[in-house]
C-alpha positions in Angstrom: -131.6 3.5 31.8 -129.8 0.6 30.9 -130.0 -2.1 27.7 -132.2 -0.9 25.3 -131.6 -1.3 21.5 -132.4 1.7 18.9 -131.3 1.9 15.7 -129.9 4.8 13.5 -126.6 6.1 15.1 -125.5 9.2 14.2 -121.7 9.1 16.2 -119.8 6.2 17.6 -116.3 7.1 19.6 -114.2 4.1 21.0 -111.9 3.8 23.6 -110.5 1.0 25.4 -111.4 1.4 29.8 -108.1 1.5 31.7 -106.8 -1.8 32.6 -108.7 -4.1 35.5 -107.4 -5.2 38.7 -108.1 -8.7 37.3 -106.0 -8.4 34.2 -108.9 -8.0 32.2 -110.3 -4.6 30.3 -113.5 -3.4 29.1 -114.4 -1.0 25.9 -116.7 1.7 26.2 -118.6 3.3 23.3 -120.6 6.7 23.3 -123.3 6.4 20.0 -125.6 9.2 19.7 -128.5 10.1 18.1 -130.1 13.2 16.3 -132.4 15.5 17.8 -133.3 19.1 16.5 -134.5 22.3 18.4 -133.7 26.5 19.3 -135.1 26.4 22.7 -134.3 23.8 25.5 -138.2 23.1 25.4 -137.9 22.0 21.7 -135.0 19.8 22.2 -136.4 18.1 25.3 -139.6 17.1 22.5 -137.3 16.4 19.9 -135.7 13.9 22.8 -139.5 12.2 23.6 -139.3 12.0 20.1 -136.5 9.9 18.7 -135.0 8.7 21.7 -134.1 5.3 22.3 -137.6 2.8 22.6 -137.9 2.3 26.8 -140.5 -0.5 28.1 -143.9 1.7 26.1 -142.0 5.4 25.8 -138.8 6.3 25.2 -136.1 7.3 27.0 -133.2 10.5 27.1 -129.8 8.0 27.3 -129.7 4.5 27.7 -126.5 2.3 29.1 -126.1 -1.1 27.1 -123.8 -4.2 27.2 -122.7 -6.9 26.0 -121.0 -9.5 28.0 -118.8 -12.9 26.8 -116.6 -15.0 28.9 -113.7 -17.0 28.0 -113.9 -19.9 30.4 -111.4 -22.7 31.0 -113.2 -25.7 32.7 -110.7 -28.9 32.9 -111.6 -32.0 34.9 -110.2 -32.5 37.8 -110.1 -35.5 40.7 -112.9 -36.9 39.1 -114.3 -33.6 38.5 -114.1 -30.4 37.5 -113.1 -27.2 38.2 -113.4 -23.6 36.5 -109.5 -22.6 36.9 -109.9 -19.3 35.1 -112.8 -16.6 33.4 -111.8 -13.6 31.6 -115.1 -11.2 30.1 -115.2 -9.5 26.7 -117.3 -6.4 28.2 -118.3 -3.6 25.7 -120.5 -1.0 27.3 -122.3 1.8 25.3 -123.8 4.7 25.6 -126.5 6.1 23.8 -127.1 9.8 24.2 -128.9 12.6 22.5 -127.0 14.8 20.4 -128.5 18.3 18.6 -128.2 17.8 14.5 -128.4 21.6 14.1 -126.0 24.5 15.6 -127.5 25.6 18.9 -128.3 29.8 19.5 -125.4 31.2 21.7 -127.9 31.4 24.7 -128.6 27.7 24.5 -125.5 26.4 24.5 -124.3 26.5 27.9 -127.5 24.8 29.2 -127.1 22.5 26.7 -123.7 21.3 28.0 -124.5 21.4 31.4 -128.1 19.0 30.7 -125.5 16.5 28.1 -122.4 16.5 30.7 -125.1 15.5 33.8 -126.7 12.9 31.8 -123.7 11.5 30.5 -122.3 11.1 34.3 -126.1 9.7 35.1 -125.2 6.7 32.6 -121.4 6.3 33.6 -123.4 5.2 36.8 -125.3 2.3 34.7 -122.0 1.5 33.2 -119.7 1.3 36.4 -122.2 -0.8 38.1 -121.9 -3.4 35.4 -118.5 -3.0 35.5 -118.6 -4.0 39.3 -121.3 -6.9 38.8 -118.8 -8.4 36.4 -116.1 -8.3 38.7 -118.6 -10.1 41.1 -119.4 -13.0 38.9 -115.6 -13.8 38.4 -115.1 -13.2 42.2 -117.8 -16.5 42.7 -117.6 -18.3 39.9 -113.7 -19.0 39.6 -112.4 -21.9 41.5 -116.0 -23.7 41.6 -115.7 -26.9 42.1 -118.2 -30.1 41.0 -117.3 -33.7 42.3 -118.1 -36.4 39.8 -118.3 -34.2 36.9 -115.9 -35.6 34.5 -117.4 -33.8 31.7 -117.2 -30.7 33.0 -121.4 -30.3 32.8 -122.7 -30.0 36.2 -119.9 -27.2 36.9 -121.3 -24.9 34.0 -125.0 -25.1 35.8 -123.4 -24.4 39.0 -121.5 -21.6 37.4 -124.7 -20.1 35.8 -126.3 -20.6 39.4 -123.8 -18.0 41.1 -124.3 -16.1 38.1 -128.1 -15.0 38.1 -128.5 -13.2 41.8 -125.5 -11.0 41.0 -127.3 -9.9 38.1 -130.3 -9.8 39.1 -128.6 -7.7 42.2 -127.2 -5.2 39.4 -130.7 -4.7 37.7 -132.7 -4.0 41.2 -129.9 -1.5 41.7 -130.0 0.2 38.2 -133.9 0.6 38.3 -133.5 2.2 42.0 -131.0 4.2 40.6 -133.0 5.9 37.9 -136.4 6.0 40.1 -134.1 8.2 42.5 -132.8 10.5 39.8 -135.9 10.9 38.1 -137.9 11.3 41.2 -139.0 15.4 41.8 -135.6 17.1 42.8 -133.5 14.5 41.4 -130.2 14.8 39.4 -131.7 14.7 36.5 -135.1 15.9 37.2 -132.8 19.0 38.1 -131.1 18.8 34.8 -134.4 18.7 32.7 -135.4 21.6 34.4 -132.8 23.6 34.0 -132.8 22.6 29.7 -136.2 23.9 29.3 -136.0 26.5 31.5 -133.5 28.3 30.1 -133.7 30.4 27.3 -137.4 29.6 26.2 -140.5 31.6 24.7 -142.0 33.1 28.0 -144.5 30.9 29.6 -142.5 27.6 28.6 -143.2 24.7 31.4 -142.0 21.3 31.8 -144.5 18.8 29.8 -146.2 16.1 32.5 -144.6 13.0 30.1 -140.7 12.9 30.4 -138.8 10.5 29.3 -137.4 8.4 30.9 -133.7 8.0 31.6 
């Protein structure tokens, strides 16, 4: 799920992306919070517990952004043009992380639940990735006649703007609805964290978070 805010961090790691196409690069940053539980069904609680604040529950990861541009507007013929745009893009990921030292047993099906989830929100993050791309692909080169002041080319600018992100949002919530839904990626992954090594008779609570 993608731009929430939560508080108390536990981890942050930092790495700058590989170099854009466009010249430009983004940062990434993983920040995790604490959980606490022996069986996968404890730590999938501990998850409903203190994850990240969703719309009214909360979720397992979340994907946030933020997003400045350096613009360069200069009047042109009367008007003006946007010659060039180059985004400051951070992304981070917030993900669950166990404060105590899991039973051997648990272990494995802990990695393979963290790894999937993690590659669920790389999703989030490569689509906003994309959507910027987008928004420097239309905006740079607009063009307003009999703007000397360069004001009506910053409303036309922030015209091309909103569909594209609004085209990234319809796609992120799809996205989750599909991986959530019953046989879903990471429906799938729940499962297999709390059922695997659990007290017998252990099933999957009705209220999941959301991702």
């Amino acid at each position: 799920m993608q731009a929430f805010r939560f508080a108390s961090v536990a981890l942050v790691l930092l790495w700058a992306s590989v170099a854009q196409a466009q010249g430009w690069t983004h940062v990434e940053k993983i920040q995790t919070y604490a959980i606490t539980g022996r069986t996968g069904i404890e730590l999938y609680r501990s998850i409903g517990e203190n994850g990240p604040k969703a719309g009214t529950g909360r979720a397992i990861a979340i994907t946030d952004f933020e997003l400045k541009w350096s613009r360069d507007y200069q009047p042109r013929d009367g008007g003006c043009i946007l010659v060039s745009a180059k985004p400051h893009l951070t992304i981070v990921y917030r993900l669950p992380k166990p404060s105590n030292k899991l039973p051997e047993p648990l272990q494995p099906f802990w990695n393979t639940f963290i790894r999937g989830v993690e590659k669920h929100e790389r999703v989030h993050g490569a689509m906003i990735v994309e959507t910027v791309k987008a928004i420097e692909a239309a905006t740079v080169g607009t063009f307003v006649p009999n703007d000397p002041k360069c004001r009506a080319v910053r409303k036309e600018v922030e015209r091309r703007t909103v569909p594209l992100v609004e085209e990234q949002r319809r796609q992120s919530r799809a996205f989750d609805r599909e991986e959530l839904s019953d046989g879903g990626n990471v429906h799938s992954l729940i499962l297999g964290l709390v059922n695997g090594p659990a007290a017998p008779g252990t099933r999957l609570p009705y209220a999941q978070p959301n991702l």
